[in-house]
N, C-alpha and C positions, 0 to 999 in steps of 0.2 A: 531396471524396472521400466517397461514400457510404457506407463501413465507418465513417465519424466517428459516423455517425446511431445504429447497433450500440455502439460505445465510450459514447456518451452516455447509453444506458440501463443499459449495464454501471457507469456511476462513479455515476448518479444512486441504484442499489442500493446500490454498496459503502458510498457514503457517507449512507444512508438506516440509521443505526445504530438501534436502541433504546435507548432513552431510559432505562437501569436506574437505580434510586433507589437500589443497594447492591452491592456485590461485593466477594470475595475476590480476593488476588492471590496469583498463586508464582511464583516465578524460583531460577535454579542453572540449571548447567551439563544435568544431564538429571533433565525431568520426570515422572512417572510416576505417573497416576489409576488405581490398583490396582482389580482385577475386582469385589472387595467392598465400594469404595467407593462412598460418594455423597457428592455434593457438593451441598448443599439451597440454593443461590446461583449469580450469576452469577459469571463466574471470566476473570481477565485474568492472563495466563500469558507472561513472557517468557523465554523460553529456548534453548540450543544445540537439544536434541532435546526433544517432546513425545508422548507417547502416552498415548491415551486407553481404560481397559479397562473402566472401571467406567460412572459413572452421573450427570453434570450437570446436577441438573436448571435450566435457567437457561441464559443465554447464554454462549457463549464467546468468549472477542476476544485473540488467540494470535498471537507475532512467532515464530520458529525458523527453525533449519537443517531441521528434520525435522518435520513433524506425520504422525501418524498416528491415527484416530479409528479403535478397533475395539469401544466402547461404544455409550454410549446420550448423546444430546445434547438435552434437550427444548427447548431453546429455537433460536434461530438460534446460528450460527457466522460470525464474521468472523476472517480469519485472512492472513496470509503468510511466506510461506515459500518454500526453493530446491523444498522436493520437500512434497506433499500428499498425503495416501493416506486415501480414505474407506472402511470395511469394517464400518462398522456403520451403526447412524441418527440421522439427524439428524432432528429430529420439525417442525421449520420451515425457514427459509430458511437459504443457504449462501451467503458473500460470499467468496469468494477471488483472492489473487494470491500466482501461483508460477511454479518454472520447470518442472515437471512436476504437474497434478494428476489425479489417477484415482480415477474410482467404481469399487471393485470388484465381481463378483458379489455379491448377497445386500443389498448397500449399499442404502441409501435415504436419500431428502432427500424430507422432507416436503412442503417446499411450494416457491421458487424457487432456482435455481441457477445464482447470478452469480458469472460471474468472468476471470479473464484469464491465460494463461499458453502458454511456449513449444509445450509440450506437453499436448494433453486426450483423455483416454481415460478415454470409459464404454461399459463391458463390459457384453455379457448378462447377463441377471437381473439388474440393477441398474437402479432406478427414480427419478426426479426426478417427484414431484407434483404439481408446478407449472408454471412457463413457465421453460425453458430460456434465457440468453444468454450466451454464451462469445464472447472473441476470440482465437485462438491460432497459432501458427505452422502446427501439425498438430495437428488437432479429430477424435476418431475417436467417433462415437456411434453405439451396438450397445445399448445399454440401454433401455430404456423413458421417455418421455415426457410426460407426462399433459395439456400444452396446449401450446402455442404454443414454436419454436425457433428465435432470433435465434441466426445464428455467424456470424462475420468471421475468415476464413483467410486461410492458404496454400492449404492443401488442406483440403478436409472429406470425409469417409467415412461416410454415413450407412446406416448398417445396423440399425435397432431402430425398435417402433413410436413415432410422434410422433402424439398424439392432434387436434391441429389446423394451422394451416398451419406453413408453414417456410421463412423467410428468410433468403437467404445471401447473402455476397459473399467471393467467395474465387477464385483462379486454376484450382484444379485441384475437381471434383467429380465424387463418386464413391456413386450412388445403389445398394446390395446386392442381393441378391434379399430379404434378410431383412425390409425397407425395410416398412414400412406406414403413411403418412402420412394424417392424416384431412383432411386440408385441400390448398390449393395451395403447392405448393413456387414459389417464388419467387427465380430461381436469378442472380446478377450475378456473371457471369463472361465472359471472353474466349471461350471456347467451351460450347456446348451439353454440362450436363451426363451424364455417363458412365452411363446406365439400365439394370439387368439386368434380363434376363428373369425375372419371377414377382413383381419391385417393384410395390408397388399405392399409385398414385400420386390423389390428389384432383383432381389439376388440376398442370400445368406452364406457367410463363412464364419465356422466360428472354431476358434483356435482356444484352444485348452491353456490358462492359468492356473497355478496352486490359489488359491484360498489365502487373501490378506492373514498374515497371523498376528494378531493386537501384541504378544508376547516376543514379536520381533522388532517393537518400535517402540521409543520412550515416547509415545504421543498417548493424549487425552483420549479416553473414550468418544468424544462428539468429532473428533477430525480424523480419529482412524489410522488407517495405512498412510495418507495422502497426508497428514499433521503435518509432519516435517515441508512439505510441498506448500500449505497453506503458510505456514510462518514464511517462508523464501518470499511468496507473493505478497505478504503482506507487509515485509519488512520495505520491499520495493518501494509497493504503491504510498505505504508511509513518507518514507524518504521523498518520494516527487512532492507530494502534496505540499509535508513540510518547507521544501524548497522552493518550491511553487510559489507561495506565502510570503516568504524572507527575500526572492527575488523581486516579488511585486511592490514590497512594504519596506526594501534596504536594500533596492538593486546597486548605489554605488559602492556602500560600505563592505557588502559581500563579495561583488569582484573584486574591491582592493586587498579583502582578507583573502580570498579565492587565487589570486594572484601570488599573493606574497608564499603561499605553500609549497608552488610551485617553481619560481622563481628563485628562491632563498633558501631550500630545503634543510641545509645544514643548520644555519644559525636555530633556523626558525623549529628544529627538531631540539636543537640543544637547549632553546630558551621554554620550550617543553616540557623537558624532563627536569629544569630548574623549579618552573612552577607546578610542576605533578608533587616533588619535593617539598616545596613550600605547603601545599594543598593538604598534602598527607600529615606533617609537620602539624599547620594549625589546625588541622582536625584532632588530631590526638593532643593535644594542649587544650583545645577544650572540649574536649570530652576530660581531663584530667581534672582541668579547674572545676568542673563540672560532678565531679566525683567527691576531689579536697573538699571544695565548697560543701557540699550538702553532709558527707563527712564530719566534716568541725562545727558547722552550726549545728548540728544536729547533738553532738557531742554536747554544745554550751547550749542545749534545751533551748535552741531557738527554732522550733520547728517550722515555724510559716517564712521564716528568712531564708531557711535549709530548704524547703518546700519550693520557694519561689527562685533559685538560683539553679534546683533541678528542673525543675519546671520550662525554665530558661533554655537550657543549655540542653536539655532534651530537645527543644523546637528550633533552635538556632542549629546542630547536628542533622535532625530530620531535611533540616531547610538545604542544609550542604549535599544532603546525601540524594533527596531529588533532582534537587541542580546538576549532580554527577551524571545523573541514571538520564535527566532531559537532554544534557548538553553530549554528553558522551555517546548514547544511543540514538540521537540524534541531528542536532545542532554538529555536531563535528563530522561526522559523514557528508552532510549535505556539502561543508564548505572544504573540504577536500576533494570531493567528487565533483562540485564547482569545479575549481581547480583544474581539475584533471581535465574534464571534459570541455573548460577553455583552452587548456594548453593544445588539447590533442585537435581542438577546432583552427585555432591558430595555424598550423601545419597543413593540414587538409583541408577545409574549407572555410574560411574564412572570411566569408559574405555572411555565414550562420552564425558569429558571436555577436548581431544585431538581434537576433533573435533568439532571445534569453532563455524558454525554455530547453532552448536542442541543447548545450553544454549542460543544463541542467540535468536532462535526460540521460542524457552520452555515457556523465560521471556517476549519477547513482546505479547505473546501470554495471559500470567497472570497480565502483567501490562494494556494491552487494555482492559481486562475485567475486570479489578478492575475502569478504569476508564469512562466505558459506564456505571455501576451502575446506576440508577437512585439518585438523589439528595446527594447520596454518594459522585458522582464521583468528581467534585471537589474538597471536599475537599481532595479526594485521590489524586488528580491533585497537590496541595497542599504542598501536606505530600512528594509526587516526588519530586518533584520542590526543598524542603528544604533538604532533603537527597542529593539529586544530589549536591547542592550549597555550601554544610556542607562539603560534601567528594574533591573540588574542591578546597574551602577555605582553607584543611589542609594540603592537599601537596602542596599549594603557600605556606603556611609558614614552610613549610619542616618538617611538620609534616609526622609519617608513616600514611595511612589512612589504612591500611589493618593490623592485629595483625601478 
């Protein structure tokens, strides 16, 4: 599929982080970078809602329900989220995944603008400096451009100037009048794109695709053909985020678990599957008592005892089975892919494990593609999981887990 070639420039940015030597973090429920403030550092921000009014100077690297940027960002932005709203600038590059994100009027991105999401709308007067690549269900771009635009749709809408060429693959295209391309549009679609009169085009080629077929992909209605492509991106930019977080909030304790993975594979695989074992063990124990219990009281007409011991043991299970799905999905990726991407820094450059984010990077970037594998990947999934829970296991019993 030729939209993979689009995806692969879009992850090789998201996960092309900066390499910061310090930063501030904040989390709560809603956070809020007041109009008069400044922030003289780079800033890792986990939270429900974020909005930005003041002044960053430094990068930002931001998980939420909500971001909105209506300050000043001088360094790059990485970021994801359900919903992205840019209305101020951002004075370097922009990594995003969301389920809606929009450059507003007035907006700008200094320099590129990566990213991935259900929904992309950039509006009039609003400007990207750089080389554009977005993949999205619906890509509408009316704003300005200043080189080169990689998009991978559904449908794209192009209505604003694009200072150099412009590569697509997408089903549906839909060139404005407003349209001023300085290069050749390069169009991969099932039909010749949709041109209006007073479009000022560099040059047109357009190369004949079949027709996404919904019935050839177990994806969602809202993501389409590209579904499978979005989950890859966003498992990524998860994975940094979260690590991102754990590095800034437990940078010694993580390299020492990160270490010991690598380091001690054996033990630390064997003492894995001892406590995978245990795990599985006291889950089904009490899920049993759990069952006995409400069983025999229930028997002896003690229905609010019976009541309250399933009651129990329902939320104590739930609580196990989040913890599996948090720490397994991600908690144990990150500190393997740690791992990895110290070890592999350690060898090759080794002035960059001062610099926490790049192993950070390095590793979710080998650990994602060890686990998109096809039929592989589980068990790679697997083999995470028991490494992570092995190296966990052995500093609860004060074991070293790093040699």
């Amino acid at each position: 599929m030729h939209r993979r070639w689009i995806l692969g420039l879009i992850v090789a940015g998201v996960i092309a982080v900066p390499a910061a030597h310090a930063a501030s973090s904040r989390g709560g429920e809603r956070v809020i970078i007041g109009a008069d403030e400044v922030v003289a550092d780079d800033l890792v921000i986990a939270a429900s809602e974020l909005v930005i009014d003041g002044r960053i100077e430094g990068d930002l690297i931001a998980a939420a329900e909500t971001i909105t940027i209506n300050g000043v960002v001088t360094g790059d932005v990485i970021a994801a989220a359900n919903r992205i709203t840019i209305a101020g600038v951002v004075e370097d590059d922009v990594r995003l995944a969301a389920g809606d994100l929009t450059l507003q009027a007035e907006a700008g991105v200094g320099d590129d603008m990566i990213g991935a999401a259900g929904t992309v709308l950039i509006v009039p007067a609003s400007r990207v400096g750089g080389d554009l690549a977005v993949a999205g269900g619906t890509v509408t771009v009316r704003g300005a451009v200043a080189r080169r635009a990689d998009v991978a749709s559904q449908q794209l809408v192009l209505g604003g100037p694009v200072g150099e060429a412009v590569a697509v693959y997408a089903d549906d295209i839909v060139v404005e009048t407003a349209a001023r391309i300085g290069g050749m549009l390069t169009a991969h679609s099932p039909a010749p794109p949709s041109v209006a009169d007073g479009a000022q085009l560099g040059g047109l080629t357009h190369i004949v695709t079949e027709r996404a077929d919904a019935g050839e992909h177990a994806a969602p209605p809202d993501g389409g053909a590209l579904e499978p492509l979005f989950a890859l991106l966003r498992q990524l930019v998860t994975l940094l985020l979260v690590g991102a977080v754990l590095v800034w909030l437990l940078p010694v304790r993580l390299a020492r678990l990160a270490d010991g993975v690598v380091q001690q594979p054996g033990p630390t695989l064997l003492a894995g599957a001892l406590a995978s074992a245990a795990l599985v063990l006291g889950g089904s124990m009490l899920l049993l008592v759990t069952i006995i219990g409400g069983v025999v009281f229930g028997m002896l007409t003690l229905g609010d005892l019976a009541g309250a011991i399933v009651a129990t043991g329902s939320v104590a299970l739930a609580g196990v089975i989040v913890a599996g799905i948090i720490g397994g999905g991600l908690v144990a990726p990150v500190i393997v892919g740690y791992g990895m991407g110290r070890s592999l820094l350690a060898r090759l450059r080794p002035a960059w494990l001062d610099q926490r984010l790049a192993p950070l990077a390095l590793g979710v970037l080998l650990v994602s593609s060890l686990l998109a594998i096809p039929w592989v990947g589980g068990l790679i999934a697997l083999l995470v999981l028991a490494l992570a829970l092995g190296v966990l296991w052995r500093e609860w019993r004060g074991e070293s887990p790093a040699a």
